[in-house]
N, C-alpha and C positions, 0 to 999 in steps of 0.2 A: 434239278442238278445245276451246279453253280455253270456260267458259258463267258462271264467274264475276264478279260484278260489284261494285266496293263496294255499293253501292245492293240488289241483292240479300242482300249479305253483313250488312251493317245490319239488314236487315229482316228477317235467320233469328235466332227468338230463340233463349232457353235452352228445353227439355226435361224432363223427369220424368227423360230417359234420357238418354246421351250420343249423339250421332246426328254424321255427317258430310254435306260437301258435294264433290261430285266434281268438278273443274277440268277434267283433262285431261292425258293422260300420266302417270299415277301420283300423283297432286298431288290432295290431300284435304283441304279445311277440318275440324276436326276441331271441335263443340263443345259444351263440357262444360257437365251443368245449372246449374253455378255462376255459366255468363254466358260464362267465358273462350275465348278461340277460339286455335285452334295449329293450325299447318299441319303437313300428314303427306307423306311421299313413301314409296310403297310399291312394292318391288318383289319380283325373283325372285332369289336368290342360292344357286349351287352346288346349285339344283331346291329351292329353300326358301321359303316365302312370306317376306317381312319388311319392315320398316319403318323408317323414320330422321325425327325433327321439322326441320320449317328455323326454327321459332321460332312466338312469339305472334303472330297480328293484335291491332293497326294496326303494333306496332313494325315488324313485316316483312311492305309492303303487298304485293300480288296482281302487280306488275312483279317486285320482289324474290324473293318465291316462286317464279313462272315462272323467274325465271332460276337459281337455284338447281337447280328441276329439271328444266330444260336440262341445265345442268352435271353432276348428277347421273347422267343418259341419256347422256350424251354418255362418261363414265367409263366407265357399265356396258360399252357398244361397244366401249371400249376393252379391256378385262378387266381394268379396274378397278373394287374394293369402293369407293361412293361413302361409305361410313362411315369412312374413312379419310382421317382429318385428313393435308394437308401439313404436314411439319417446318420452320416456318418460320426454324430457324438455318442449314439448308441451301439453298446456291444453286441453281437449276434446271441451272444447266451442271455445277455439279460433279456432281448426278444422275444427268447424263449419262454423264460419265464413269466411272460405278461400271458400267452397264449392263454386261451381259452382249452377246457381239457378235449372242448369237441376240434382243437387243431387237428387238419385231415395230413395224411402222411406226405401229401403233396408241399403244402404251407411248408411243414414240419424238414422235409428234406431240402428243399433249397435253404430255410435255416442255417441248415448243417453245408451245405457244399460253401456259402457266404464265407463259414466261421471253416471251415478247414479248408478255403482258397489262403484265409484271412491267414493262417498261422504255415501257410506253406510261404508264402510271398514275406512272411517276418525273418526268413534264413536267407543267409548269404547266397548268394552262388559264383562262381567263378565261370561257367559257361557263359559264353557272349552269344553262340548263336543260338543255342534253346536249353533251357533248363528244364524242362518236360513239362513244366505246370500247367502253361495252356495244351497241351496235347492230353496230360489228365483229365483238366474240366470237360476237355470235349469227350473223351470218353467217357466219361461218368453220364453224363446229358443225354450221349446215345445213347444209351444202356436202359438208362431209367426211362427215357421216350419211348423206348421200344421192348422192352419187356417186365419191367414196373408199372408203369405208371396206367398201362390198360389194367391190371389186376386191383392197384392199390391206390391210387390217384385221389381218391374223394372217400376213402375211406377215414376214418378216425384211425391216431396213430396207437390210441388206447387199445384197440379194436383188432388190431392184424395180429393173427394165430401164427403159428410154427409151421400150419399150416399152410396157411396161404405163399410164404414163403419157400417151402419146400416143392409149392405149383410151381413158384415162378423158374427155380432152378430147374427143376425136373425137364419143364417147356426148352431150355434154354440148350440142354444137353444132350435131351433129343435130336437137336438138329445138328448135334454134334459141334457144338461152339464149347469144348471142356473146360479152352480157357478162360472164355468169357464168362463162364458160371462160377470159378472160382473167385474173379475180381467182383460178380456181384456179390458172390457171399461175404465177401471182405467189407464192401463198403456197406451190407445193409447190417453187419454189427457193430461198425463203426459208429451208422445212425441209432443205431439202437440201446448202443451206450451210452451215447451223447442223448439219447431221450432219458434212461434210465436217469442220469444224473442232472435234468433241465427239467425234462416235463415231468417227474417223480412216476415214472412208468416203475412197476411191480420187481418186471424180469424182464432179460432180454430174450426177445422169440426168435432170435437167430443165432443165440449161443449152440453151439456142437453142431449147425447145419453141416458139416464136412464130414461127422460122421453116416450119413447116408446119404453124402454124394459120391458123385464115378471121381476120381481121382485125375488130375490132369498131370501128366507125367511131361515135364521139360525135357526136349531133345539139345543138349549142349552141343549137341556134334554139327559141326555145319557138313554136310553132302561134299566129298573132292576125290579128285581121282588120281588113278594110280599113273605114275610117272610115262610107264609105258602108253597109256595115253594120250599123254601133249601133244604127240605130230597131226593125230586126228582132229584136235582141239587147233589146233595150229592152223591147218589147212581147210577145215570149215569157216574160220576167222577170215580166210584168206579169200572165198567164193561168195562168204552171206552178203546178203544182198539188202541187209540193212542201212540204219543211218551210219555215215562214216564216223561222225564223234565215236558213236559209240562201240563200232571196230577198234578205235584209237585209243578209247578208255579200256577198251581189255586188256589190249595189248599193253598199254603201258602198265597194266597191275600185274600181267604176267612180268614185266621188265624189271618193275623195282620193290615188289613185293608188300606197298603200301597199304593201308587197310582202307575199302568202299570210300569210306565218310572221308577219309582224308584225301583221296584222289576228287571227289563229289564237290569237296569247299575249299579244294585248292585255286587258288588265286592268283595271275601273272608275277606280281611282283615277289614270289615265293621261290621264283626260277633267274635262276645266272648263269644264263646262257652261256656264255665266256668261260665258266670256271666247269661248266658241267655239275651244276648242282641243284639239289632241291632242297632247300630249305623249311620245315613244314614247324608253327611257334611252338613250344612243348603244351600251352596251353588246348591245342584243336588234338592233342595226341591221347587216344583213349588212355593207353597205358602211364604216360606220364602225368594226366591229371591226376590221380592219385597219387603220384608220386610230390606232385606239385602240393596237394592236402595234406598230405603226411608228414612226408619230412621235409622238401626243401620248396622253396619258392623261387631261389634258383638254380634250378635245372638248366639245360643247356637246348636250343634246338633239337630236334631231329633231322638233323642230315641226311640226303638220302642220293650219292652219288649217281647220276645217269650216264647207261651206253650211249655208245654213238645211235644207237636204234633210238633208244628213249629220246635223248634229246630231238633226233629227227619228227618224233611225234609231237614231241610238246610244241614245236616252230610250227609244226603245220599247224597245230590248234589255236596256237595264238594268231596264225594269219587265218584262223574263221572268224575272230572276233569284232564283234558289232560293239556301236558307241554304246555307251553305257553297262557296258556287261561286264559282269563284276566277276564271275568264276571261269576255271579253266576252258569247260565242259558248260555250256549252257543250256537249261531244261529246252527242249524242242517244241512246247508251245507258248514258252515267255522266256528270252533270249535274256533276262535280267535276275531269273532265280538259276539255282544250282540244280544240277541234271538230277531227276528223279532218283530213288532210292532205287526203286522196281523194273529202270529200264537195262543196265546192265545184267542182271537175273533173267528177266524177260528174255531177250535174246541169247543168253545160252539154251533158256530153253527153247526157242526158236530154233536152233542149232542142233537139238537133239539129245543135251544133257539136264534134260528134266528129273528131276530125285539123284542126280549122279553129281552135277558140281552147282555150286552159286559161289559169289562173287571173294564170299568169305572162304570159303574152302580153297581158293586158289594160293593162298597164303601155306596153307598147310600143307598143297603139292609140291609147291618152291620149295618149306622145308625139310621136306621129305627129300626131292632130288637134291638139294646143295650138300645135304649131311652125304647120302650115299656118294656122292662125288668129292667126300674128303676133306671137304673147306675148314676152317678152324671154322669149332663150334663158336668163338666169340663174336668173331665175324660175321656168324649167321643170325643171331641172337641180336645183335646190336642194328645188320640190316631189317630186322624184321622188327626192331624195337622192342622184343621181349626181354624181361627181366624180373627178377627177383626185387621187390623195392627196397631191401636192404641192402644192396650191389650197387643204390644209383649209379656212384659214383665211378665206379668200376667198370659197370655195364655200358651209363648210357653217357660214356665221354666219347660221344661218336666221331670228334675230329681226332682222336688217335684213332681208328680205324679204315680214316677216308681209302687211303691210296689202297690199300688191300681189300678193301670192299669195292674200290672201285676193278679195280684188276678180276673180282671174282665173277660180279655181274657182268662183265664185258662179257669173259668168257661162257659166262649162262647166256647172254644174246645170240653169240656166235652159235654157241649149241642148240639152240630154239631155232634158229635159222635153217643150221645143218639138218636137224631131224627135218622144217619143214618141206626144202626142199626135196630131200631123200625120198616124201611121198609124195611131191609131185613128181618130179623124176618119173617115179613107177608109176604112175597115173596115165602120162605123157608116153610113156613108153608102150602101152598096152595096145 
C-alpha cells in the first residue's frame, strides 16, 4: 500500500548518509545528503536483485511515480524487462506483426494497451484536470493483474478458447463485481479484434461473451431524500463529530446547490467575497462542457450567488488555509490535493444516511423543495445549472438571473436554519 505523502516527503530532510523511503510495490524515494530526491523502482530480474530511476522529485511528483511503477509491474507480468525503452519510430501494429505466432497473450496485450493508450492520447481534450485516460490504463492493468493474467499470462494468444474466457468472467461475477466483468469483457474483444486483424487470429473468442453473462444493470439514480427530512439531516450536521471542513462542505452544497466535483476543485480565487459571489469557469461545469463542445466556446461562467450563511462558510475555510494550497477544501492527508471524492459520502454515512442520501442526491432534494416552494422554474434551473443545450443561451445567461437567485437562496438558508433550529428547540426542550 502506497504510505507516501508530499507533506511527509517535504519534511524528510538530507542525511550524513543517503537513506530511502518505501512507497509501495517496489517504489522508493531515494535521498541523497546533498538535499536531492529521485525515485527508485526495484525489482527481481532472471533471479537477480535490481533497479531502474523514474526521475527526480518534485519534477516527477508521487501520482507520476506510482504510475510509472504500475507500468513497470504490470511489464514485469508480462515478461517484460521494464528497463526497456519502447522504439518510438516503430508503430505498435506493425510490432505486432513481427510477433512470432507463439506470442503469449501476455506479450500480445500490452501490445494493445501501447496502441489504444497511443490513439486515446491522439484526441483533443479540453479537461485540464483529468481527461480519464490515466485512470483507464490503471484500470485496465488492475484487472488484467488480477483476473487475466493468472488464467492467461503465458498462454499463446493463438491458443485461448471462449472458454477460458468465459472462467475468467464467470470468477469475476461470482464475487459480484458485475461491473467489472462487463469492462473486462469489452476490453478482452477489443484485444481480440485487434489480434484478429494483426496476428491473422481465425475468430474472435470473445465475440457474444455477453450473451451468457449476468447483466450489469446501471443505477442513474443517485440515493436523496425527501424534503421532510432536512431538519434531521440538519441537526446531525450540527452534533457530528467529524472533520469541520467537511461539516462546511455539506453545508455549503446544501447552500448553493453546486455539483461534488465543483465544490472538491473550487479554488479561492473563484469567490468575491465583496460582491457575494461564486464564480465557477464554464470549463470545470459538467453540464457546460458539453455545451462548450457542441455549440459554443463562449459560454458564459457559472455564477453561483451566496447567502449570508454560504459566504460565512467560505471565510472560515479560507482562514483554514495553509501555504501552498490550492483548493477551497483540502484533502486531510496532503493539504495540497483536493478533498477526496469519498469523504463527504463517507460522513453522511457516518451520520446514518447510508443507501438514503450521497452527496449527488442532495442536488435533487434542493430541487425538489425550491419547485414545491414555488420559485420560478428558470431560477431554479439556472441555480442548479440545468439545461437543455439548445436553450444555452436562454438558460445559462446566469447574470440575468443574479438578484432573484440571490433573493431565493437567502431565503432557502433562512429556511434551513428555521427548520434546524425548530428541532433543536424540541430536543432542548424534552
Amino acid at each position: 500500500m502506497a504510505v507516501l505523502t508530499d507533506y511527509k516527503i517535504n519534511a524528510s530532510k538530507s542525511k550524513a548518509k543517503e537513506y530511502t523511503l518505501k512507497d509501495g510495490n517496489g517504489l522508493f524515494l531515494n535521498i541523497h545528503p546533498n538535499g536531492s530526491k529521485y525515485w527508485l523502482f526495484r525489482f527481481s530480474w532472471n533471479g537477480k536483485q535490481t533497479r531502474m530511476s523514474f526521475g527526480t522529485y518534485p519534477t516527477v511528483d508521487i501520482k507520476q511515480a506510482r504510475y510509472l511503477c504500475e507500468q513497470a509491474n504490470f511489464k514485469l507480468l508480462s515478461g517484460i524487462d521494464p528497463r526497456l525503452k519502447e522504439n518510438p519510430t516503430i508503430d505498435p501494429v506493425d510490432e505486432v506483426l513481427d510477433e512470432e505466432p507463439k506470442c503469449t497473450f501476455a506479450q500480445f496485450a500490452q501490445h494493445w494497451l501501447e496502441f489504444k493508450m497511443k490513439k486515446l492520447n491522439a484526441k483533443p481534450s479540453k479537461d485540464k484536470k483529468n481527461n480519464g485516460r490515466g485512470s483507464t490504463e490503471i484500470q485496465i492493468r488492475r484487472a488484467f493483474t488480477n483476473d487475466i493474467f493468472p488464467v492467461l499470462k503465458d498462454k499463446s494468444i493463438h491458443k485461448v478458447t471462449r472458454n477460458d474466457l468465459l472462467c475468467i468472467i464467470r470468477k469475476v461475477e461470482k464475487r459480484g463485481a458485475l461491473s467489472v466483468a462487463e469492462k473486462i469483457r469489452s476490453w478482452l474483444d477489443e484485444i481480440f479484434r485487434y489480434a484478429v486483424v494483426t496476428e491473422g487470429l481465425e475468430i474472435n473468442p470473445a465475440a457474444d461473451l455477453d450473451i451468457a453473462s449476468l447483466p450489469y444493470r446501471r443505477n442513474n439514480r443517485y440515493p436523496f431524500i425527501d424534503v421532510s427530512e432536512l431538519p434531521e439531516l440538519l441537526v446531525k450536521l450540527s452534533t457530528y463529530q467529524g472533520s469541520r471542513l467537511t461539516i462546511l462542505g455539506l453545508r455549503l452544497l446544501l447552500l448553493t446547490g453546486v455539483r461534488t466535483g465543483e465544490l472538491r476543485f473550487s479554488e479561492a480565487w473563484q469567490f468575491d467575497l465583496k460582491n457575494a459571489l461564486w464564480r465557477i469557469p464554464a470549463s470545470d461545469v459538467k453540464q457546460l462542457q458539453q455545451v462548450i463542445e457542441k455549440v459554443d466556446n463562449r459560454v458564459p461562467d457559472y455564477i453561483v450567488p451566496l447567502s449570508r450563511q454560504a459566504l460565512d462558510i467560505v471565510k472560515e475555510l479560507l482562514s483554514y488555509h495553509m501555504r501552498g494550497q490550492r483548493y477551497l477544501i483540502a484533502n486531510r492527508t496532503n493539504p495540497l490535493e483536493a478533498m477526496s471524492e469519498n469523504t463527504l459520502n463517507q460522513a453522511l454515512k457516518n451520520m446514518g444516511f447510508k443507501r438514503r442520501l450521497c452527496t449527488h442526491g442532495i442536488r435533487h432534494t434542493i430541487s425538489t423543495a425550491l419547485n414545491d416552494l414555488k420559485y420560478d422554474k428558470d431560477f431554479i434551473e439556472a441555480q442548479l445549472s440545468h439545461s437543455d443545450t439548445n436553450k444555452v443561451r436562454a438558460t445559462y445567461n446566469h447574470a440575468q438571473y443574479i438578484e432573484p437567485r440571490r433573493e431565493m437562496m437567502q431565503e432557502w438558508a433562512d429556511l434551513l436554519d428555521k427548520w434546524e433550529q425548530e428541532v433543536l428547540d424540541k430536543i432542548n426542550n424534552k
